[in-house]
N, C-alpha and C positions, 0 to 999 in steps of 0.2 A: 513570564508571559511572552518574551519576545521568541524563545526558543519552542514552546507552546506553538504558536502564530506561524513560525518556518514548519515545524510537523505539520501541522494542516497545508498549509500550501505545499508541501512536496507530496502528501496523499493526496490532492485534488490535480496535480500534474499527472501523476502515478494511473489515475482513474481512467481518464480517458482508454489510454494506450493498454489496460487491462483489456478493456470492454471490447476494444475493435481487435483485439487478437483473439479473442473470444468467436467475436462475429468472421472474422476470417476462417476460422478453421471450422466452421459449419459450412461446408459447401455443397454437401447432397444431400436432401431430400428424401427421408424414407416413406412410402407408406404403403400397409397391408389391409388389404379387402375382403372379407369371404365374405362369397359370393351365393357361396353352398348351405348355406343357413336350414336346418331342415334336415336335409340329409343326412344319415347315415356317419359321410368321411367328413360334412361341414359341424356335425356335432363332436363329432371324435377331436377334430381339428381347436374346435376352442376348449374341449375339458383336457386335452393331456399336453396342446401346446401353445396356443393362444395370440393376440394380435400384439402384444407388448413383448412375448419373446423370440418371436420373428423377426420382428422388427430391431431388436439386438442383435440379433442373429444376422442380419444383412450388415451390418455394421461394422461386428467382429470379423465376419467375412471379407468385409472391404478394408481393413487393416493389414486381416493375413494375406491379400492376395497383394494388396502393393509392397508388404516388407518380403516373400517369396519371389514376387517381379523385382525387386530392389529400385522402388518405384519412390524414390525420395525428394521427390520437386512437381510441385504441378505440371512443368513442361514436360514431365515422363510418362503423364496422363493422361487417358482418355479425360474429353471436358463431360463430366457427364451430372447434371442438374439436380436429376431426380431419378429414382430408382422406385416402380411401383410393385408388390408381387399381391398375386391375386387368387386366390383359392377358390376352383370350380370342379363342376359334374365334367368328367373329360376323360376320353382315355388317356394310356400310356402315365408316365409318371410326371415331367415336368418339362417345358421348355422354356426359354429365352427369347422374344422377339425386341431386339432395339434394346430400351430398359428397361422392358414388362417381363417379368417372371412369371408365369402361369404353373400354380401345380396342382395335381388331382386328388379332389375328393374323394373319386372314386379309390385311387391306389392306398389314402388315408385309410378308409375305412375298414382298405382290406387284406392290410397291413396284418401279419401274425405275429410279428415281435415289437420290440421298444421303436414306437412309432416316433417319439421326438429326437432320438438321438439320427435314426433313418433319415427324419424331412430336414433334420440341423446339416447332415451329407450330403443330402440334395441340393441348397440350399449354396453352398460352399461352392459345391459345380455348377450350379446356376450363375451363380456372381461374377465367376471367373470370366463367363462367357460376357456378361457386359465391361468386363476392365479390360481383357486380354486382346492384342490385338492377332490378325487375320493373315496377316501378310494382303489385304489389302483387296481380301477374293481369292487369292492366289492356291493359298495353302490347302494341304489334303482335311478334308474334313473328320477322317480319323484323328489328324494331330491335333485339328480343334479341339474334342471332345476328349482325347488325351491327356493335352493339358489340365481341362477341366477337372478328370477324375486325378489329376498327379496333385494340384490343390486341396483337393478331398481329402487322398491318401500323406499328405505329409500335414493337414490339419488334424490326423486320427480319427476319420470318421470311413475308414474302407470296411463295408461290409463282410461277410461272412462268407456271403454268396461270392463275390471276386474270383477269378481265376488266381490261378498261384504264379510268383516271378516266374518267367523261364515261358511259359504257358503263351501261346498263339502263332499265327500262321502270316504275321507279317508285320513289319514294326508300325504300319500305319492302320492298325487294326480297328483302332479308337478304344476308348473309355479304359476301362481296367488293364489290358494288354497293351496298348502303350502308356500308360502313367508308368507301369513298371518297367518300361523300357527306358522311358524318362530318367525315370528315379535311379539306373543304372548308368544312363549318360551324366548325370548330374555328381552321381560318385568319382565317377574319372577327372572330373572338372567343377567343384564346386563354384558356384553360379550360374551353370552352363544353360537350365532352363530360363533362368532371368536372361543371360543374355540372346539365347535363340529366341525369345518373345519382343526383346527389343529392336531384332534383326527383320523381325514381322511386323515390324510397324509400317513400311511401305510396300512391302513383295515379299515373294516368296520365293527359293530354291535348295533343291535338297543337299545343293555345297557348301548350306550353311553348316550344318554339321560336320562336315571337313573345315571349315573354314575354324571352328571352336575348337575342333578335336582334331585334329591331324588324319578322320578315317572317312570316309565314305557313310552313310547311313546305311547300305548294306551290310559292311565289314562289322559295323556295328554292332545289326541286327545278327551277325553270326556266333558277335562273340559273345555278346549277351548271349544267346543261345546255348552254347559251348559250358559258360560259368554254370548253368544248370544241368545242366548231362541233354539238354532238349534237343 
């Protein structure tokens, strides 16, 4: 009995400090909206991919962007509360304002291939945009959106349509042409995108990449170049 009596009191100790480690590691908020109901891409949008697997989907996406950013402490993080994404009639395919994801019905609907693995891609570069930081305003907006599709491309969601490595006319090209430019600075230096995104948490300058790498972001852009015959 006595020994009975101590197991209960060490699981009723135990309990507490379960629960609030529980409740600490929910820190963000997910939720999804269509908007589009009716439509065309807002019907497509709930029979082939739905508000339960999106809302996964922002989630696994905010796992793989901090363990990519090697983003292992809340002080390495954006504070960020709530993350909303919202499915409407809209052009273009998807943007990011703050921590609203907006993506289009329209592009759903008119989608010709596997539409869920496509908005699961989208989705991935969306996310990035609310974790990653800016350099503050600073930074070119091709590497914004860089970054964004290099997250994409090393969660295996790069589409078909992609230009090929080697492929464009400047290393701050944005989206597909520099992910892969990324993704070649990153082989010279594994972490190097984690830490040029940590480097962008207050400003921006392009000697950050000399400062990682020993080269210039030009020399860079040639030798990546060069690796391809481009």
């Amino acid at each position: 009995m006595a020994m009975a009596a101590q197991r209960r009191f060490f699981f009723f100790l135990l309990s507490p400090l379960l629960v609030l480690t529980v409740v600490l590691a929910i820190t963000v908020d997910y939720q999804v909206t269509n908007n589009a109901a009716g439509t065309t891409g807002g019907t497509r949008f709930s029979n082939e991919i739905g508000i339960d697997y999106s809302k996964q989907t922002l989630i696994s996406a905010t796992q793989f962007i901090w363990q990519t950013f090697e983003q292992t402490t809340d002080a390495d993080k954006k504070s960020v509360a709530s993350v909303s994404m919202f499915v409407e009639t809209m052009d273009g395919v998807a943007y990011t304002s703050n921590n609203e994801i907006h993506v289009s019905a329209t592009y759903i609907g008119s989608y010709s291939g596997d539409v869920k693995t496509e908005i699961t891609g989208v989705l991935y570069h969306e996310m990035t945009h609310v974790w990653q930081w800016n350099g503050n305003g600073q930074a070119p907006t091709g590497l914004i959106e860089g970054f964004a599709d290099y997250v994409r491309l090393k969660a295996g969601y790069a589409p078909s349509h992609w230009v090929k490595p080697g492929d464009g006319d400047r290393w701050d090209q944005g989206y597909d042409v520099t992910a892969y430019f990324l993704d070649y600075c990153n082989s010279l230096s594994n972490g190097f995108v984690a830490a040029l995104n940590k480097k962008m948490r207050t400003g921006y300058s392009d000697s950050f990449f000399q400062d990682l790498l020993g080269k210039t972001v030009d020399q860079l852009w040639t030798d990546y170049k060069a690796k391809y015959g481009k």
